[in-house]
GUZA-587116 format. One record per residue (C-alpha): residue number from 0; residue in one letter; x, y, z. Coordinates in Angstrom, 3 decimals, padded with zeros to 6 digits. Layout:
// GUZA-587116
REC rodo kemar       px       py       pz
REC  NUM     A        X        Y        Z
...
This chain:
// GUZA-587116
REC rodo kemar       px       py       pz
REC    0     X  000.000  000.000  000.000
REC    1     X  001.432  004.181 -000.758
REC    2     X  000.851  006.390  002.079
REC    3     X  000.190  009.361  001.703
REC    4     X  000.388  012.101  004.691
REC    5     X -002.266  015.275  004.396
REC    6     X -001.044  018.209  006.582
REC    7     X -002.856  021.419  005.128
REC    8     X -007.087  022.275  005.220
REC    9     X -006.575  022.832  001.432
REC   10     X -005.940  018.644  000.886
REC   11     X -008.164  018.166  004.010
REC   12     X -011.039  019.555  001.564
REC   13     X -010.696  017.882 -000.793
REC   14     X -010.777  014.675  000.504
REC   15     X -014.576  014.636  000.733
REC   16     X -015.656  012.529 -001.853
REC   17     X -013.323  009.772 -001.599
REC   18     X -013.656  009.622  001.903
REC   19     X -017.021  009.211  002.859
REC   20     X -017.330  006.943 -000.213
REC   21     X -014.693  004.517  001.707
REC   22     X -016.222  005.153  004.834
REC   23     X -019.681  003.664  004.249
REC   24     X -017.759  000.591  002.545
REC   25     X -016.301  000.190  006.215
REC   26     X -016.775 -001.476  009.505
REC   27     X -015.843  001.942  011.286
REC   28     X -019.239  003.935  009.327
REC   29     X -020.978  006.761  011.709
REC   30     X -021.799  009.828  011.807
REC   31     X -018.793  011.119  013.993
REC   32     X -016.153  010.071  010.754
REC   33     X -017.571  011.488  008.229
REC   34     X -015.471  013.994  006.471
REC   35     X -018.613  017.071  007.143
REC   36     X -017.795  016.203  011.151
REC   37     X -014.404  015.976  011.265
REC   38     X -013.349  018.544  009.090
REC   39     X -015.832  021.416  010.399
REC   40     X -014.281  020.114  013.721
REC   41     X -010.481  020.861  012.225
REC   42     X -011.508  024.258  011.167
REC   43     X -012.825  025.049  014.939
REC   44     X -010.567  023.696  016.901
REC   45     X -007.816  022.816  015.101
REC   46     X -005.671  026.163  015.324
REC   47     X -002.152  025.725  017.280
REC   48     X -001.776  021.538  016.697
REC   49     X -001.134  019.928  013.255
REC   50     X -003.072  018.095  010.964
REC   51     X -001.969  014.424  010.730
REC   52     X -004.143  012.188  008.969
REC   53     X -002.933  009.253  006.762
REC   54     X -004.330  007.716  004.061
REC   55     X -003.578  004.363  002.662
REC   56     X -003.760  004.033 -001.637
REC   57     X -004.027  000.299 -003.149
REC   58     X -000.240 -000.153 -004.791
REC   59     X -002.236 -001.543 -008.123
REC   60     X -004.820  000.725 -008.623
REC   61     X -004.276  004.251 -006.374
REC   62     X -007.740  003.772 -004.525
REC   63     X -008.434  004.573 -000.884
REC   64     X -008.295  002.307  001.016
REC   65     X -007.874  003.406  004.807
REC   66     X -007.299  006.480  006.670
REC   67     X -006.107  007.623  010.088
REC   68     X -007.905  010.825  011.097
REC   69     X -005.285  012.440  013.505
REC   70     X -003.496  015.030  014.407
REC   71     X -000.970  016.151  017.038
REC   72     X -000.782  018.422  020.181
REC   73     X  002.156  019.603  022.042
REC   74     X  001.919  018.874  025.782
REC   75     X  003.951  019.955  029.045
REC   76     X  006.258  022.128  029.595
REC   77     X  009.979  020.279  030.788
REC   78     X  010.086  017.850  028.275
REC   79     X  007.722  018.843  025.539
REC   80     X  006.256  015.368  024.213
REC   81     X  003.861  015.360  020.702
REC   82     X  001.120  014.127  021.619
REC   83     X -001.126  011.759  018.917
REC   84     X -005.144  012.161  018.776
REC   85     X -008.121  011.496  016.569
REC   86     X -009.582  014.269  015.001
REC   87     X -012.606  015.375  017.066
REC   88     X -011.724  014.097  020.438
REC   89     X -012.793  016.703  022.394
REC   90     X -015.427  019.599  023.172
REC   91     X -018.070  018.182  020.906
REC   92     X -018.942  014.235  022.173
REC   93     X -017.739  012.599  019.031
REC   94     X -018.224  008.629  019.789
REC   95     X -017.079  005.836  017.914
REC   96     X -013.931  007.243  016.384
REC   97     X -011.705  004.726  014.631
REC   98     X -009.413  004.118  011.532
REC   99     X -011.418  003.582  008.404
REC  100     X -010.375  000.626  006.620
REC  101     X -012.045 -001.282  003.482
REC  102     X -014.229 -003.402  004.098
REC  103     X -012.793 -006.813  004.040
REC  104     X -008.712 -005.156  004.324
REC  105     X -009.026 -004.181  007.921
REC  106     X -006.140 -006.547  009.189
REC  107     X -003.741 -005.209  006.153
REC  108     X -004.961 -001.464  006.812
REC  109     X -003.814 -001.601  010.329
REC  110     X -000.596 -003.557  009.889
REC  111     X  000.359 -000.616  007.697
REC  112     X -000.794  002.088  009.499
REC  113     X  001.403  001.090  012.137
REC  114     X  004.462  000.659  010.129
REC  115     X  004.099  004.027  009.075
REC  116     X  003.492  005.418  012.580
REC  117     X  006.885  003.516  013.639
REC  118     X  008.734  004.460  010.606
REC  119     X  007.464  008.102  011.168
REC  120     X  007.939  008.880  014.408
REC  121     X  006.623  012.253  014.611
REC  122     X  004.681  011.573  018.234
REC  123     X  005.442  010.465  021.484
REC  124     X  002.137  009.890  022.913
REC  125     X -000.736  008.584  021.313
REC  126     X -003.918  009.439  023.236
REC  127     X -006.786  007.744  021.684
REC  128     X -010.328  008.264  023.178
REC  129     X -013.706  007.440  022.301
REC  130     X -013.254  004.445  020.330
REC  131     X -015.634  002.003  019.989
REC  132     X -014.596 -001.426  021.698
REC  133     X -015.009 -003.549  018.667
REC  134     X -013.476 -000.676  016.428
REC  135     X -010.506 -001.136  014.243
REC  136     X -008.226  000.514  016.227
REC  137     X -009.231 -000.485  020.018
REC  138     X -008.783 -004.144  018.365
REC  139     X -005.605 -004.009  016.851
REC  140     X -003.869 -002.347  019.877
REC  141     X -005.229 -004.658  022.602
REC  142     X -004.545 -007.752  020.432
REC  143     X -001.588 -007.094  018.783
REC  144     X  000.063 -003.877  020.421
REC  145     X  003.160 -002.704  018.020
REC  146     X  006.136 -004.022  019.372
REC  147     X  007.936 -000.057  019.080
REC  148     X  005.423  001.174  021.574
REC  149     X  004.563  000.341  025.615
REC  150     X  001.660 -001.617  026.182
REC  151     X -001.324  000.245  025.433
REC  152     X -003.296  000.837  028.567
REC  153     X -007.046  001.206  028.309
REC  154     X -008.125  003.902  030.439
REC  155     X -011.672  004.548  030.566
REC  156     X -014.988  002.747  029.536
REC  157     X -018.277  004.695  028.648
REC  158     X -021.396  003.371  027.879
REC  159     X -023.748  004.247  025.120
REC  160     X -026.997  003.177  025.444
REC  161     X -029.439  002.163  022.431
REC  162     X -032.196  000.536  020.810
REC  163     X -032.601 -001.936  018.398
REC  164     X -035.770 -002.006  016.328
REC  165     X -037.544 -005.388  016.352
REC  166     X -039.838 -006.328  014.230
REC  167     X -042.957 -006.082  016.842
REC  168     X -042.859 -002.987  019.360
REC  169     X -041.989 -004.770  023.240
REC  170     X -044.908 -004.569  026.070
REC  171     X -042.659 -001.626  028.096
REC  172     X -042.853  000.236  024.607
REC  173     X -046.497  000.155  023.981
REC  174     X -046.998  001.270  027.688
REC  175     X -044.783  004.261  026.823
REC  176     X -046.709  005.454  023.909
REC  177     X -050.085  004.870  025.652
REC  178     X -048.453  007.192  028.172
REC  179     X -047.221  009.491  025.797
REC  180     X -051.127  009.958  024.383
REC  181     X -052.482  010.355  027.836
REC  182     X -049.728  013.839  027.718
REC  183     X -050.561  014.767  024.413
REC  184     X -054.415  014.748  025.048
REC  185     X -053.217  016.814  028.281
REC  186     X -051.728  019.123  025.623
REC  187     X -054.963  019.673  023.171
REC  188     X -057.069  022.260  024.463
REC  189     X -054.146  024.437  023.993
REC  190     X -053.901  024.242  020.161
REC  191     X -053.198  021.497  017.444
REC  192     X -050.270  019.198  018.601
REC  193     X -047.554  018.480  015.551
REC  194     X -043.859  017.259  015.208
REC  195     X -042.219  019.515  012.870
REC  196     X -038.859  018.552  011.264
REC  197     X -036.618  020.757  009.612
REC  198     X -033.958  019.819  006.856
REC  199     X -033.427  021.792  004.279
REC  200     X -030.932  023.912  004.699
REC  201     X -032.124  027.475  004.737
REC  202     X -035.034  026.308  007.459
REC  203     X -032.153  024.228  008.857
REC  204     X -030.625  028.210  009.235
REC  205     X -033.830  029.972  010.442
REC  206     X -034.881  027.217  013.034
REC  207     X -031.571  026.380  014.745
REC  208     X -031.405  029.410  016.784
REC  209     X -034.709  028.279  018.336
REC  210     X -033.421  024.961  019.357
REC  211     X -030.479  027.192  020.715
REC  212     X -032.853  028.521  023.065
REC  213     X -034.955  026.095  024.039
REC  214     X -031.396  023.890  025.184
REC  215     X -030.106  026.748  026.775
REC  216     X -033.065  027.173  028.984
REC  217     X -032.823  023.726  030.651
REC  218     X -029.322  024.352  031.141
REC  219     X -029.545  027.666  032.920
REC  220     X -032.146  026.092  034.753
REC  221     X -030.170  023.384  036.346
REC  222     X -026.872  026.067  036.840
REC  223     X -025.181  025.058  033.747
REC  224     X -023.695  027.029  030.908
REC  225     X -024.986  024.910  027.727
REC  226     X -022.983  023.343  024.775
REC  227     X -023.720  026.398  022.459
REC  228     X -022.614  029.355  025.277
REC  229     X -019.116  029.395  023.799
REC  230     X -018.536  031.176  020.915
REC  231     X -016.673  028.391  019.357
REC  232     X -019.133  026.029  019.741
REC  233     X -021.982  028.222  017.774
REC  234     X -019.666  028.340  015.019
REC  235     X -019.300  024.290  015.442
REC  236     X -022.809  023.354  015.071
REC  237     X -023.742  026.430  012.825
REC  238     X -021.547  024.991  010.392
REC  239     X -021.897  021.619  011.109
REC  240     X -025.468  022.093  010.653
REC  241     X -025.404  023.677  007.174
REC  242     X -023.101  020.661  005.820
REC  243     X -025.608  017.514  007.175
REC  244     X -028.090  019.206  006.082
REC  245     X -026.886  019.197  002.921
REC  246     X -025.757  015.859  002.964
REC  247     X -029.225  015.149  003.685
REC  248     X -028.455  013.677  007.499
REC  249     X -029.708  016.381  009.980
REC  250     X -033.237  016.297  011.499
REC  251     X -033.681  019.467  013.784
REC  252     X -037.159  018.226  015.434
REC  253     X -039.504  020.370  017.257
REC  254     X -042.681  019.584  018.895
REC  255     X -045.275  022.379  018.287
REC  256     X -048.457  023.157  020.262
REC  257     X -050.515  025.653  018.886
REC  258     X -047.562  026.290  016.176
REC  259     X -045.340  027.288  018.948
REC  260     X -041.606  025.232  019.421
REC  261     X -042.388  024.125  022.880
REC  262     X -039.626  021.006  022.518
REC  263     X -036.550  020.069  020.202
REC  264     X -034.526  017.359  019.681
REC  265     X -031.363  017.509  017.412
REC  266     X -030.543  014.438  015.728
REC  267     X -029.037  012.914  012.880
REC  268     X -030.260  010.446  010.437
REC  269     X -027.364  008.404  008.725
REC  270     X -027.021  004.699  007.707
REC  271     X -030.074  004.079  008.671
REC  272     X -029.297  004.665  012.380
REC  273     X -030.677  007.694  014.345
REC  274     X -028.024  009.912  016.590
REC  275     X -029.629  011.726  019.111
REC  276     X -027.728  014.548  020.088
REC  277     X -029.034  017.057  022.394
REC  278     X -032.488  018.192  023.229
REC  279     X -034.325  021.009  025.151
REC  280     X -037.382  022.488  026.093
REC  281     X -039.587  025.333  027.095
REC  282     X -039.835  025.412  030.677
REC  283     X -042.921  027.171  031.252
REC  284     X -044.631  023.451  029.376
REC  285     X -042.684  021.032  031.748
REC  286     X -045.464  019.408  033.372
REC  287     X -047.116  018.864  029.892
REC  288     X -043.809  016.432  029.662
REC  289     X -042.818  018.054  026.276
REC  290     X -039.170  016.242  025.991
REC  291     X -041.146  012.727  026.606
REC  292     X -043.541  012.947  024.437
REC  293     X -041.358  014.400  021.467
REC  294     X -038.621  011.619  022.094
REC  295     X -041.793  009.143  022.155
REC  296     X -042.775  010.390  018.917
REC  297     X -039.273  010.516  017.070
REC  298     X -038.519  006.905  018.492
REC  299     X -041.963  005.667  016.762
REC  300     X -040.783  007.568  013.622
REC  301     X -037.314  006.084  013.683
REC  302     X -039.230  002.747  013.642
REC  303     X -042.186  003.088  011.282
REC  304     X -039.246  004.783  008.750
REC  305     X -037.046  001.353  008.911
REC  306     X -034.398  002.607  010.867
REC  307     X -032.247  000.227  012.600
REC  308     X -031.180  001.376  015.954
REC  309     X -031.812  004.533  018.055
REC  310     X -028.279  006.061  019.246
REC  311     X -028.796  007.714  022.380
REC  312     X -024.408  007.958  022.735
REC  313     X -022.358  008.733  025.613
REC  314     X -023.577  008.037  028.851
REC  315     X -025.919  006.066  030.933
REC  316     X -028.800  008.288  032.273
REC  317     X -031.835  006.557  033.616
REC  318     X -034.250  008.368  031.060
REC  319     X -032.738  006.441  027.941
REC  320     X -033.467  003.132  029.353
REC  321     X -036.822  004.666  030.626
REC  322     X -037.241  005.433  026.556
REC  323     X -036.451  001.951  025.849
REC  324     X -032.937  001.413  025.005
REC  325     X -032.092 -002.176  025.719
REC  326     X -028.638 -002.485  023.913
REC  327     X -025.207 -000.902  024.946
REC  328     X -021.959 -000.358  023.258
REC  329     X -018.944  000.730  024.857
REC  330     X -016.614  003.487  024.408
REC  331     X -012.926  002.968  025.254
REC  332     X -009.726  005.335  025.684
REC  333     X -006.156  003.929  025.212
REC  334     X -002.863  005.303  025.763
REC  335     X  000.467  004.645  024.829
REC  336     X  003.689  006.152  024.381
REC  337     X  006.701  005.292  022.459
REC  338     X  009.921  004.297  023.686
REC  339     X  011.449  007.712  023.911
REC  340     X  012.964  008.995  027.492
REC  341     X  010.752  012.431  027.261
REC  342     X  007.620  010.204  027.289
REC  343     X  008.209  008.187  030.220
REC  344     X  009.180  011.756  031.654
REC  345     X  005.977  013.547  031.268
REC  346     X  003.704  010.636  031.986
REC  347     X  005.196  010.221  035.342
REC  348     X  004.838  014.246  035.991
REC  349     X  001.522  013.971  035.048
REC  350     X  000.753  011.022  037.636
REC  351     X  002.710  012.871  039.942
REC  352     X  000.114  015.582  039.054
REC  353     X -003.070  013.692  039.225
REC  354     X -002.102  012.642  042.746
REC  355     X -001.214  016.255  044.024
REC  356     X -004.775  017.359  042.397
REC  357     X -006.261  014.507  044.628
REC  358     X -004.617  015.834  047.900
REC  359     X -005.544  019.006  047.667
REC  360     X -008.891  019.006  046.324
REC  361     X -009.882  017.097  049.097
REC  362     X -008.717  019.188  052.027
REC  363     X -010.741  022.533  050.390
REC  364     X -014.722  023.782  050.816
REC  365     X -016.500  023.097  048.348
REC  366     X -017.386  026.115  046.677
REC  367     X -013.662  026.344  046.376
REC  368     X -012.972  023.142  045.372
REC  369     X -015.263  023.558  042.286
REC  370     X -013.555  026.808  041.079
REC  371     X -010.400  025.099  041.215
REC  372     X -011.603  022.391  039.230
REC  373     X -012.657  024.073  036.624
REC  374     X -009.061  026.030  036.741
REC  375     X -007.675  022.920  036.526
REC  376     X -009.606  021.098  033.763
REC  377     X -007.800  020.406  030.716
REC  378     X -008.543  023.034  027.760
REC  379     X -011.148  020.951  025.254
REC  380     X -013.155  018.867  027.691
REC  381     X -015.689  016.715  025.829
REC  382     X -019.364  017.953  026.390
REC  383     X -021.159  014.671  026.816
REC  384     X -024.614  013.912  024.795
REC  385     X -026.965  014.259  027.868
């Protein structure tokens, strides 16, 4: 197989066809790899590290066949270490990120991904989070770790929660839609009752700032900030929202009462699976249960439409069992460095670091202890999908 290394936004562009082409021939296909979510996540937060993905050609025929998505960091401060990571590993809850390999070539991909990596050498540290547990990557490393790195230590397990669409709805299901109609007669004598989704992209542009506020209410409401308070963030999903929707993937759902938003859900349809990514509501309709019954709704219209599973990602809040989800896949994190002396260095300064964080935080009052937290908190932490 040629490699070929892409380290500019220019190359990064233009890689759109080809790549989502080879990722829905692949094991690794979501929503999270696709070229619109990774690269609108490079243009955000990309500035100050350096673009490092890798792309594998067939030697006969100059056809894609796998690609790393990754890029590296600079971390500490005495030594400085490079630090390896998949592109959109933090602020935004990107799950199941991976390698994309061929379907069929995902043993040869990841041989010679690693051969480059250890012929390369341009890292120190590879810091790989939110991988799927049966993904390409999490696989090879556990199973075969390359024999120029440490041992790759898995660090952290999440849980995302789903459900599977049977052929015949289960007994807790039809219990929740019976539910669901006893709140939406609740709802009638204050107007006509609809689910309105929005995908073309100029409504896509005109309703999003409504879903905006309707998220950011709930989170003021229980003393948080909201993904979309940062300026960064806007620009994220702004952008993000104009290229799904033109790929045809986003749904921004509302439920309307009266043709007022009083609920919306923001979700993506592609594969055949349904995302779910955040939601929100009008407060002053809470004990109409607004987020219930629009979930309710866009769960039976994930079925009826032949969709395969219902992604409710990261994290394992009672409500998305409560909505059904049966199924869970796990979300792993692996490190590992390379054999350098600077490596071994910084990894013991930052255990060293870790435990000093430990000691302290538990000797101060808590109001205090949760500003310092937050001082301390590494820049980028993910935003989970809850």
């Amino acid at each position: 197989m040629q490699v070929r290394g892409i380290d500019n936004i220019a190359d990064f562009a233009d890689l759109r066809d080809p790549w989502n082409r080879l990722l829905a021939n692949s094991r690794s296909n979501s929503i999270f790899l696709t070229h619109e979510w990774l690269f609108t996540w490079w243009q955000i937060y990309g500035q100050g590290d350096t673009l490092h993905v890798v792309l594998l050609l067939a030697s006969d025929s100059a056809e894609l066949v796998g690609i790393l998505p990754a890029y590296i960091s600079k971390a500490g401060g005495v030594p400085r270490v490079q630090v390896l990571h998949l592109l959109g590993d933090s602020v935004v809850g990107s799950d199941f990120l991976d390698g994309i390999a061929a379907s069929g070539q995902e043993a040869a991909v990841s041989r010679r991904l690693f051969a480059y990596l250890q012929e390369e050498r341009g890292w120190d540290l590879a810091e790989l989070t939110s991988l799927d547990e049966d993904s390409l990557l999490s696989r090879h490393l556990l199973d075969n770790a390359p024999d120029f790195c440490s041992q790759p230590i898995e660090e952290a397990r999440q849980i995302c929660p789903f459900i599977e669409f049977d052929s015949e709805p289960s007994e807790h299901w039809v219990r929740l839609k019976n539910k669901a109609k006893r709140k939406i007669r609740s709802l009638e004598p204050h107007g006509p009752i609809a689910v309105e989704r929005v995908e073309h992209p100029e409504a896509v542009a005109e309703a999003f700032p409504a879903f905006v506020a309707l998220h950011q209410q709930r989170r003021v409401e229980k003393g948080e900030q909201g993904i979309f308070a940062s300026a960064a963030n806007r620009r994220f999903h702004d952008q993000l929202c104009q290229a799904t929707s033109e790929a045809g993937w986003l749904q921004l759902c509302f439920l309307t009462v009266g043709g007022t938003r009083v609920a919306g859900v923001y979700q993506f349809r592609y594969a055949d699976r349904i995302y779910y990514y955040q939601t929100g509501y009008d407060l002053a309709w809470s004990r109409h249960s607004v987020g219930f019954v629009l979930f309710t709704l866009l769960i039976d219209q994930a079925r009826c439409e032949g969709c395969l599973t219902y992604e409710f990602l990261r994290g394992d809040e009672p409500y998305k069992y409560t909505l059904g989800a049966t199924g869970e896949r796990q979300l792993v994190s692996i490190r590992m460095r390379q054999g350098s002396l600077k490596a071994r260095l910084y990894l013991s300064q930052c255990s060293l670091l870790r435990i000093v964080r430990k000691g302290v935080l538990q000797w101060l009052p808590g109001g205090m202890k949760t500003r310092l937290k937050a001082f301390l908190a590494k820049p980028g932490k993910v935003l989970t999908n809850d």
